[in-house]
C-alpha angles and dihedrals in degrees: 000000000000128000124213111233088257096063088035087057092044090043090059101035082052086056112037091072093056088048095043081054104057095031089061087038082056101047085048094050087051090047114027097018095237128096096233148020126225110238104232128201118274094221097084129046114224108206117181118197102187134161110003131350111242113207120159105334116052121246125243112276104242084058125094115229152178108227110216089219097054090058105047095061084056090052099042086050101053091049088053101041119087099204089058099091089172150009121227115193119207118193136195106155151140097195130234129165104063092196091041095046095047090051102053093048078054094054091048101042084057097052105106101211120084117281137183141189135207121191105208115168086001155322103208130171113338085014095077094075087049097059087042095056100079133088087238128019136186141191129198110234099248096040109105135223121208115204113194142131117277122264144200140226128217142357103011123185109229101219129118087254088067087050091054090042093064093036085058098045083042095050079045096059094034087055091056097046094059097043086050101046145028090251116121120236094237095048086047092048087050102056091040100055089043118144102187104048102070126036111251092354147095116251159026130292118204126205114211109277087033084064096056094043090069098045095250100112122036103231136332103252134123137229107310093039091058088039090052086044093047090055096050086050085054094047093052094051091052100054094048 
């Protein structure tokens, strides 16, 4: 049986969806582990900060990080898209890079179009400004917040200059924390210089409604609950 060139064209046209399908169902089962993706709307940009946060020096290999650089384009993106109506900030974190951190809640806290955060297993260290950064944030109940002073790893140089030097990059994070959330300054002060809460440290953890107690989280909710507070926040900019 021959086919004229018509029927050829339409015969492979018929047949190259259904191969562009599973070959993408094949490349997300190798990298993600699952057939097929869900298409979400393009009006909201989902960013996920999750393990360590990896500022300027990479982190070791065996452990999972959030790379600062790979953020700030996303960020960037959703305040100059039109289509991005708002930004929605998962986190699952135990900190890490004070600078890079500190720089992302920054960069946040200035978007001008309506975010909001939601801490779900937790939101430690430099993660607590991040969770702060946003217009609206929310805990699970069960995710956790560690308060404490910052560290550092490595050769210090034990001067007063070094000692300056923390009490300048502290006063840094402290200040951003109030701006950010309802929590006092004494009360803050308070939870992060602790000596009782954590075995051999410095500091307080808080376990979601314990969090918004202090003022320091909006309100104890999941996924849908921020989602549903994130569009109000759209709608109402919308409308002003």
């Amino acid at each position: 049986m021959f086919l004229d060139k018509d029927e050829q064209y339409e015969e492979s046209n018929d047949n190259s969806p259904n191969e562009n399908s599973d070959n993408d169902s094949i490349e997300n089962l190798k990298t993600l582990g699952i057939p097929n993706l869900p298409v979400t709307p393009q009006d909201i940009q989902f960013i996920s900060i999750i393990g360590e946060v990896e500022g300027h020096v990479i982190s070791p290999p065996h452990k999972k990080a959030t790379k600062y650089e790979h953020i700030m384009p996303l960020l960037v993106a959703a305040e100059q898209n039109p289509e991005v109506q708002g930004v929605f900030i998962i986190l699952n974190t135990i900190g890490g890079d004070v600078e890079a951190g500190l720089a992302l809640a920054e960069m946040i806290n200035s978007l001008s179009k309506p975010k909001v955060s939601l801490v779900l297993g937790g939101g430690h260290s430099i993660g607590v400004p991040l969770a702060t950064s946003s217009d609206y944030s929310f805990i699970t109940p069960t995710a956790t917040m560690t308060i404490h002073p910052i560290r550092m790893n490595g050769l210090v140089i034990g001067v007063p200059q070094t000692f300056r030097y923390f009490e300048k990059m502290q006063q840094r994070i402290i200040k951003f924390i109030l701006r950010t959330s309802n929590i006092d300054k004494e009360t803050l002060l308070k939870l992060m210089y602790d000596t009782d809460e954590i075995a051999n440290d410095v500091g307080t953890i808080l376990i979601g409604e314990e969090a918004v107690n202090y003022g320091l989280i909006n309100e104890v909710g999941g996924f849908s609950k921020a989602l549903k507070r994130l569009k109000e926040l759209i709608n109402k900019d919308s409308d002003s």
